[in-house]
C-alpha positions as CSV (number, residue, x, y, z in Angstrom):
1,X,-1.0,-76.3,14.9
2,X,-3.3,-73.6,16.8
3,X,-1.9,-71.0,19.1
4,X,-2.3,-67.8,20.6
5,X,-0.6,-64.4,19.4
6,X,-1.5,-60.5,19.4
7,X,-2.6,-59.9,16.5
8,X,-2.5,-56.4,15.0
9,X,-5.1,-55.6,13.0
10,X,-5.3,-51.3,12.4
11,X,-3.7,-48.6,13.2
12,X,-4.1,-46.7,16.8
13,X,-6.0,-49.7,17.9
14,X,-5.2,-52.2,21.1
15,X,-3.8,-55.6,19.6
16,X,-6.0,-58.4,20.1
17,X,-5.4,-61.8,21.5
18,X,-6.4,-64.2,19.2
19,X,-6.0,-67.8,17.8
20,X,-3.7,-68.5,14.8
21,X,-2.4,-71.5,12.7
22,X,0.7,-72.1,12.7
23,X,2.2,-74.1,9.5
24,X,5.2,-77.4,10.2
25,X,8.0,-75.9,10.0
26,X,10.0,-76.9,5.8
27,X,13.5,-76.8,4.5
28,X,15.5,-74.3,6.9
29,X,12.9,-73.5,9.0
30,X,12.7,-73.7,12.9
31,X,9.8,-74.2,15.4
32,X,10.7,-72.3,18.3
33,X,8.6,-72.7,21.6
34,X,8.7,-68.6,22.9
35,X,9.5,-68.5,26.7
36,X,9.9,-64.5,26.3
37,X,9.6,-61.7,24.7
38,X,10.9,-58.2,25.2
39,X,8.5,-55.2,24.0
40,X,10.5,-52.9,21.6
41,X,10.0,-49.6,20.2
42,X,9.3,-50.3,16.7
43,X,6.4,-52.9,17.9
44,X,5.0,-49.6,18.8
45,X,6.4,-47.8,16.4
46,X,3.9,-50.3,13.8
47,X,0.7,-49.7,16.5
48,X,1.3,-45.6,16.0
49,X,1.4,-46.0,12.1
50,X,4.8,-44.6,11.6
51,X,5.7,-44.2,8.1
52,X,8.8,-46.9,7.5
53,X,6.3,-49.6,9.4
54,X,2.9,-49.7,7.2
55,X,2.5,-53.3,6.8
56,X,0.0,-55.8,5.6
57,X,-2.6,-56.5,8.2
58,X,-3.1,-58.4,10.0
59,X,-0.1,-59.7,11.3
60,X,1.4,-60.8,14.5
61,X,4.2,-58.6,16.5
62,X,7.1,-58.9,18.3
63,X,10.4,-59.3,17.1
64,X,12.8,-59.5,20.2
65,X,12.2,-63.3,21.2
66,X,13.4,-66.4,23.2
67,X,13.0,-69.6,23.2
68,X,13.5,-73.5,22.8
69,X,13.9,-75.2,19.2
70,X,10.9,-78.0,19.0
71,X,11.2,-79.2,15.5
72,X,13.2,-78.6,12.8
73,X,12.4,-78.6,8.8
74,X,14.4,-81.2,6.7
75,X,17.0,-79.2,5.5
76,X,18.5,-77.7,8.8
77,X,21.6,-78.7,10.2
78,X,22.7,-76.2,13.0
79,X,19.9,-76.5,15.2
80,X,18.1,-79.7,17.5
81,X,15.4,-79.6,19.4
82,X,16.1,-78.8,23.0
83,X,18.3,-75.7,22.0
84,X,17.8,-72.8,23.5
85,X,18.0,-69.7,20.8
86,X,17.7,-66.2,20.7
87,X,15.8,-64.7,17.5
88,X,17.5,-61.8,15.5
89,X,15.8,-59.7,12.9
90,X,18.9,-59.1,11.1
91,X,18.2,-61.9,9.2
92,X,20.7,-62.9,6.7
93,X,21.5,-64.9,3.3
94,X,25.1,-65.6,3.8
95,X,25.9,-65.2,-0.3
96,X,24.9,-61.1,-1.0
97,X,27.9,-58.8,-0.8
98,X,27.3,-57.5,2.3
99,X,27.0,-60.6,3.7
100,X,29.8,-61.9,2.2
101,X,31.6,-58.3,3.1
102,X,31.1,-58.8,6.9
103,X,27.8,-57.1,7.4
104,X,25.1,-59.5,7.4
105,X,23.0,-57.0,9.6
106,X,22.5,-55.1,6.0
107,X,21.7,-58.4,3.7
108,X,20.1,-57.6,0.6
109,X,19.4,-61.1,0.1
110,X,16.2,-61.4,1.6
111,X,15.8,-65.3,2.3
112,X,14.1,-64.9,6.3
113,X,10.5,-64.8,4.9
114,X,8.8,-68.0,2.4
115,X,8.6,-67.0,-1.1
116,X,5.3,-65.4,-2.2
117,X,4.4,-68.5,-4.0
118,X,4.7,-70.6,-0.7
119,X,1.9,-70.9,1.7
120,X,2.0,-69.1,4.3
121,X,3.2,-69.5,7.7
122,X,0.8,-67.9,9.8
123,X,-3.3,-68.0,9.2
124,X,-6.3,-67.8,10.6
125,X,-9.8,-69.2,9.0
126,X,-7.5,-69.7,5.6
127,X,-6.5,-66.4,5.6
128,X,-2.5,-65.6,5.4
129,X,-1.0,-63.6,8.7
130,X,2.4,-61.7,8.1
131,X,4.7,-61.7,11.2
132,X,6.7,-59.3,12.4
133,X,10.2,-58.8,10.7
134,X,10.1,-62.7,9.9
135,X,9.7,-63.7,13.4
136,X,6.5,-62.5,15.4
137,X,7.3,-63.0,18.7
138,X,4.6,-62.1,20.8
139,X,2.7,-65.3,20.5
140,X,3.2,-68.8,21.9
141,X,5.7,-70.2,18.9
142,X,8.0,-68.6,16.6
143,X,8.7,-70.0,12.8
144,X,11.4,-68.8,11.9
145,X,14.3,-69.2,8.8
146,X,17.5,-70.8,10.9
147,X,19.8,-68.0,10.0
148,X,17.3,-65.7,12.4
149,X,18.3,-67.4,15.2
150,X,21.5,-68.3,17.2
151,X,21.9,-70.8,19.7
152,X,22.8,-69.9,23.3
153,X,24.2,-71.9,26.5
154,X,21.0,-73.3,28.7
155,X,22.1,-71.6,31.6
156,X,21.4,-68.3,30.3
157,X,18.3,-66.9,31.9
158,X,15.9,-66.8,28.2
159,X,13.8,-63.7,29.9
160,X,16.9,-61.9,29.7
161,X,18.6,-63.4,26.9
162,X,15.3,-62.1,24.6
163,X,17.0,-58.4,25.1
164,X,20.2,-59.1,23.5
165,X,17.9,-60.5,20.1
166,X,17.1,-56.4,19.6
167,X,17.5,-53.3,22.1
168,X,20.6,-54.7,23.7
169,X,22.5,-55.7,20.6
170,X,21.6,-52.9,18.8
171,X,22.6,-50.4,21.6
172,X,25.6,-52.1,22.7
173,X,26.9,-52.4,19.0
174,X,26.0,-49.3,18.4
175,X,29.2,-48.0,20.8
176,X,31.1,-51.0,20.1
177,X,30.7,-51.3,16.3
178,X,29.3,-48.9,14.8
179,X,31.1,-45.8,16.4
180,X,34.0,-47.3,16.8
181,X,34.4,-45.7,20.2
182,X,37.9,-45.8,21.7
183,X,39.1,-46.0,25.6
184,X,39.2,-42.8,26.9
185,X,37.3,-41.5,24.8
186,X,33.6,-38.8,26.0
187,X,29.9,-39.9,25.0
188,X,26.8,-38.3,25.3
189,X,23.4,-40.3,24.7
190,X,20.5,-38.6,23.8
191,X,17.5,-40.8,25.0
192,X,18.0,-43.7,27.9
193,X,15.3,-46.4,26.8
194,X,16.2,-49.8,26.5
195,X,18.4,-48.6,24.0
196,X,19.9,-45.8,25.2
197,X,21.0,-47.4,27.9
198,X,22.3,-50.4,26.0
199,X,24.8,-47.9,24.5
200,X,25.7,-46.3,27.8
201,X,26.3,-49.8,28.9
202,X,28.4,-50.3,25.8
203,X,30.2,-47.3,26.3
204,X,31.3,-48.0,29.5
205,X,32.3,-52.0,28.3
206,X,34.7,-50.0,26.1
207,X,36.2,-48.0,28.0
208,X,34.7,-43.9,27.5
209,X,36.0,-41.6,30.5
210,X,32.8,-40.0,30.4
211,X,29.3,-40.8,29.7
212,X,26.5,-38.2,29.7
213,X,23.0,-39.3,30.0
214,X,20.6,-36.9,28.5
215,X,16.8,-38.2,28.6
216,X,13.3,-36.1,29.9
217,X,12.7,-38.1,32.8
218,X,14.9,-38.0,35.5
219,X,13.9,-42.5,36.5
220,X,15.7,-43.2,33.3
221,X,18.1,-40.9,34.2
222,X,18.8,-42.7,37.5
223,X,19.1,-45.9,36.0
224,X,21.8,-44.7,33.3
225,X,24.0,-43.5,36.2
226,X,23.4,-47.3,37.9
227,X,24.2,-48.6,34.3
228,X,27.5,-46.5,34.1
229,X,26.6,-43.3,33.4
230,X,29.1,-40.6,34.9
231,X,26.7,-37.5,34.1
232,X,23.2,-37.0,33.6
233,X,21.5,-34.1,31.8
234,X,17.3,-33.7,32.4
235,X,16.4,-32.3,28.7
236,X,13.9,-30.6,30.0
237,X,16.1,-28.2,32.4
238,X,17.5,-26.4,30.1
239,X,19.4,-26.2,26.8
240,X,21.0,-30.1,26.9
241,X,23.6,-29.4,24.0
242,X,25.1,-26.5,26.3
243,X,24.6,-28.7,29.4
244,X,26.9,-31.4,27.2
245,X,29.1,-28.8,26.5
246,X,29.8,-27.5,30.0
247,X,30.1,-30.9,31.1
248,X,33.3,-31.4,28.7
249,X,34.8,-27.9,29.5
250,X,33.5,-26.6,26.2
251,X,35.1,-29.1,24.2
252,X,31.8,-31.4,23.4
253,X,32.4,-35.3,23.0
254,X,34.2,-37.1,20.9
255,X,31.2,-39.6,20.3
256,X,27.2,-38.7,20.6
257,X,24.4,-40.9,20.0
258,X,20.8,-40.8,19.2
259,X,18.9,-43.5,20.4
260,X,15.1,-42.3,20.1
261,X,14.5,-41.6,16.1
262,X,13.6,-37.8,16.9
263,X,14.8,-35.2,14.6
264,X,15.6,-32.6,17.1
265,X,17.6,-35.0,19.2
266,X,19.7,-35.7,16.1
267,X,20.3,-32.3,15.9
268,X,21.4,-31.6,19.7
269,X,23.5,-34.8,19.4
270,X,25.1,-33.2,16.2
271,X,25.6,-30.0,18.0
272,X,27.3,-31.5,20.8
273,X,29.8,-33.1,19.2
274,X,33.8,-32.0,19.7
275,X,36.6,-31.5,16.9
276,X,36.8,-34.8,15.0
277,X,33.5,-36.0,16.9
278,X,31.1,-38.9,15.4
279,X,26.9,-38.7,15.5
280,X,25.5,-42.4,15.9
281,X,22.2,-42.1,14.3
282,X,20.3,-45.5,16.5
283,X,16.5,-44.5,16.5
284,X,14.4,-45.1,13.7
285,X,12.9,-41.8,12.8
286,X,10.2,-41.4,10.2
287,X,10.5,-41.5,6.4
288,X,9.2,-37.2,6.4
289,X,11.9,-36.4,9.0
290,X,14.0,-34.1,8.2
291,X,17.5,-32.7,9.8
292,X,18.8,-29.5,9.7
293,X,21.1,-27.4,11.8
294,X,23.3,-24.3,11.8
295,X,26.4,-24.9,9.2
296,X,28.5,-23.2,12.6
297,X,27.0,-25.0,15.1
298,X,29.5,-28.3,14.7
299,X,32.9,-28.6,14.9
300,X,35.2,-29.3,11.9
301,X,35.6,-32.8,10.5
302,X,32.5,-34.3,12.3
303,X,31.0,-37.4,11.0
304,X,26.8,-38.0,10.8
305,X,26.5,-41.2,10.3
306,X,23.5,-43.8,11.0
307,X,23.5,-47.6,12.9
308,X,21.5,-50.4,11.7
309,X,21.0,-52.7,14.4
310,X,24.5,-52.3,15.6
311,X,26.5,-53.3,12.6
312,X,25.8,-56.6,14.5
313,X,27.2,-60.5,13.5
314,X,24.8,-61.3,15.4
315,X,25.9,-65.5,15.8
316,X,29.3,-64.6,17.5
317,X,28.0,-60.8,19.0
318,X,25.0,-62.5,20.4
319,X,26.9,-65.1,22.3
320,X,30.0,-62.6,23.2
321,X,27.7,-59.9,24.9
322,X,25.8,-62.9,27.3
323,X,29.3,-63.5,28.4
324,X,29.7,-60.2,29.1
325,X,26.4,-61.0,31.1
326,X,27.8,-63.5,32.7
327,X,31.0,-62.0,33.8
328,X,29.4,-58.9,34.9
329,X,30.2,-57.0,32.5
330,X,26.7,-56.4,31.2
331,X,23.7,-55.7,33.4
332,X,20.8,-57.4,31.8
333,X,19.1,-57.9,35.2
334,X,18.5,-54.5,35.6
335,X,17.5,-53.6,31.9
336,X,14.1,-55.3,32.9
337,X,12.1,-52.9,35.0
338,X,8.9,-55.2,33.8
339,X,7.7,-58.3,33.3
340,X,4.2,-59.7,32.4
341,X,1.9,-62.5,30.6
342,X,0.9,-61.8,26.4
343,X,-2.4,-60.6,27.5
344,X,-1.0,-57.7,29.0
345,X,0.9,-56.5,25.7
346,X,-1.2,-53.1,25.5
347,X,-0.8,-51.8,28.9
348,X,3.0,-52.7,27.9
349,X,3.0,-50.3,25.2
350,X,1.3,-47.7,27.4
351,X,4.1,-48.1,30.1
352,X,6.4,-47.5,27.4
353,X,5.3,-44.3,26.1
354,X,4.8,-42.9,29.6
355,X,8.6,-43.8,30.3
356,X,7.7,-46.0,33.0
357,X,9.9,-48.3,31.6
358,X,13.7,-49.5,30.3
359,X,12.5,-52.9,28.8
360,X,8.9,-55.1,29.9
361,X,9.4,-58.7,28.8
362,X,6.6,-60.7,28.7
363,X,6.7,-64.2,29.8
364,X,4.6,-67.8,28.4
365,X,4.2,-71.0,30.2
C-alpha cells in the first residue's frame, strides 16, 4: 500500500514528504497504523550527519512511535488488530546471551530488520527505502518485527504513550536501571531535554534527596524544577561542576548523569561526582569524541560507566512506567511542550536545536 513519510535523502538537507510503498506485513511482522510520533535527538542527530548515524539513503525517520496494530503477518501470536502498541528500538531476538541474560536492550541477535535476501519493506518507484532503527515512524504506518513493539491499555493517551517508546524510557531507566540510584541518595543532570528530564523525573520516582538541574537555558531549567528538580544550575553562569559542588557542601553527588552526548559535559559530570560516586553516560556522542580529564579532579572509587537505552525490558518497563503515568507518578503531560502534523517535521528539528523544546510529537489522522 501507498503512504506518506519524511523521507531523508542527504545530509544537512530538510526531509521531504513523500509517497512510499509499503509491503503486507509476513511471518512476525506487524502493520501498525501511527497515531504519533515523538521527534528525538538522534532523528536529528542522522539530519546533522553525525558519525555513529551514516546510513543508507534514502530512508524514512522516526523511531519513537504509537499506534494501533491493523494486520498481522501469519506467524504472530501476541498481537490483534485493534491493539494499541508502543514501538521500541531496542529490538530483541529473545535467544542471544544477552537476551537470554536479562538485557535484551543490548541483543546481538539482530532479527528487527528482513534479511538482505528479502524484499524490502519500504520503496518507492522499485527502489528499496531503509527505515529508521527497524521502525520509521514518521510516516502514516509502521512495519515492524513483533518483538519491537509492546502492547498498551487503550486508555492511555498514544500522543503521550509514543514518549515512553524512546526519551522517556531511556531517561527514566537510566536513574532506575542503569545507575542503580538508591533513596536518599544526590543527582546532578547535565542537559534537561526530553531526556534529561526523563532522568530527573526518574530520580525523583526513586527517591534522590536532591536533584540538580544543570542545562544553558534557563526554560528547561524551569521545567526540571516543575518535574522534580530541587536545584537548578544555568551552565552558562559560571563554572557548573563548582556550582554542583557548592550545592552538596563540597561533597559532589553520589550519581551524575549525562544526557546530551557532549564530551565536555561528560567531563563536568565526571568531575562532579562524590567519593564512591557513579557517571551515567545517556547521550550519544560521536564516534571522534574523546574524554579526558584531570587524574585529581574525581574522587576515589568513581565509576564511568555508559546507558544504552536504559538497560530497558522494555515489555514489562514500558507498561510499568504508564502506570506510573497513570498514578501520577510520571508527568508525561508536561514532557510535551509541542505538538504538530508530519509536514511540519523540519521546523520540529529547528525548535529542537534552539531549545525551544522538551519533546514535539507530531500527530496523523
Amino acid at each position: 500500500m501507498d503512504m506518506t513519510a519524511a523521507v531523508f535523502r542527504a545530509v544537512g538537507t530538510p526531509l521531504t514528504i513523500e509517497t512510499v510503498t509499503l509491503d503486507a506485513p509476513r511471518g512476525r511482522e506487524i502493520l501498525v497504523r501511527t497515531v504519533a510520533t515523538g521527534v528525538c535527538h538522534s532523528d536529528l542527530h542522522v539530519v546533522d550527519g553525525l558519525g555513529r548515524f551514516s546510513l543508507d539513503r534514502p530512508f524514512v525517520l522516526g523511531h519513537e512511535g504509537a499506534g494501533v496494530v491493523e494486520a498481522t503477518g501469519p506467524d504472530v501470536t501476541l498481537f490483534r488488530p485493534g491493539d494499541h502498541v508502543v514501538a521500541c528500538l531496542s529490538g530483541f531476538c529473545g535467544i542471544c546471551p544477552q537476551c537470554l541474560s536479562g538485557h535484551p536492550n543490548v541483543c546481538t541477535g539482530g532479527i528487527v530488520n528482513r534479511p538482505p535476501d528479502a524484499p524490502a519493506r519500504l520503496s518507492q518507484a522499485g527502489q528499496p527505502f531503509q527505515s529508521f532503527a527497524g521502525i520509521g515512524s514518521f510516516a502514516e504506518r509502521m512495519l515492524l518485527h513483533e518483538n519491537s513493539l509492546v502492547k498498551i491499555d487503550a486508555d492511555i493517551p498514544l500522543d503521550r504513550a509514543a514518549l515512553v517508546g524512546c526519551g522517556v524510557l531511556t531517561g527514566v531507566g537510566a536513574a532506575l536501571r542503569s545507575a542503580g540510584l538508591q533513596a536518599a541518595q544526590t543527582v546532578a543532570v547535565f542537559g534537561c531535554g526530553g531526556v534529561g528530564l526523563s532522568i530527573v523525573q526518574g530520580a525523583r520516582i526513586g527517591g534522590a534527596r536532591q536533584i540538580i538541574a544543570v542545562d544553558m537555558f534557563d526554560s528547561k531549567l524551569a521545567m526540571a524544577r516543575d518535574l522534580g528538580a530541587t536545584h537548578t544550575v544555568n551552565s552558562t553562569a559560571g563554572d557548573p561542576v563548582a556550582a554542583v559542588r557548592a550545592l552538596t557542601g563540597g561533597a559532589g553527588v553520589d550519581h551524575a548523569f549525562e544526557a546530551v552526548g557532549n564530551a565536555a559535559l561528560v567531563r563536568q559530570a565526571i568531575e562532579s561526582l562524590a567519593i564512591r560516586g557513579t557517571a551515567t553516560i545517556v547521550g550519544v556522542l560521536p564516534p571522534e569524541a574523546m574524554i579526558s580529564f584531570p587524574w585529581m579532579a574525581i574522587r576515589p572509587e568513581c565509576k564511568v560507566q555508559t546507558s544504552r537505552m536504559g538497560s530497558n525490558q522494555f515489555r514489562s518497563d514500558i507498561p510499568n512506567y504508564l502506570e506510573f503515568y497513570r498514578q501520577g507518578r510520571l508527568d508525561l503531560d508536561a514532557m510535551v511542550t509541542r505538538r504538530g502534523r508530519l509536514n511540519e517535521i523540519n521546523d520540529a528539528f529547528r525548535a529542537m536545536k534552539a531549545g525551544e523544546v522538551a519533546r514535539t510529537v507530531l500527530l496523523f489522522d
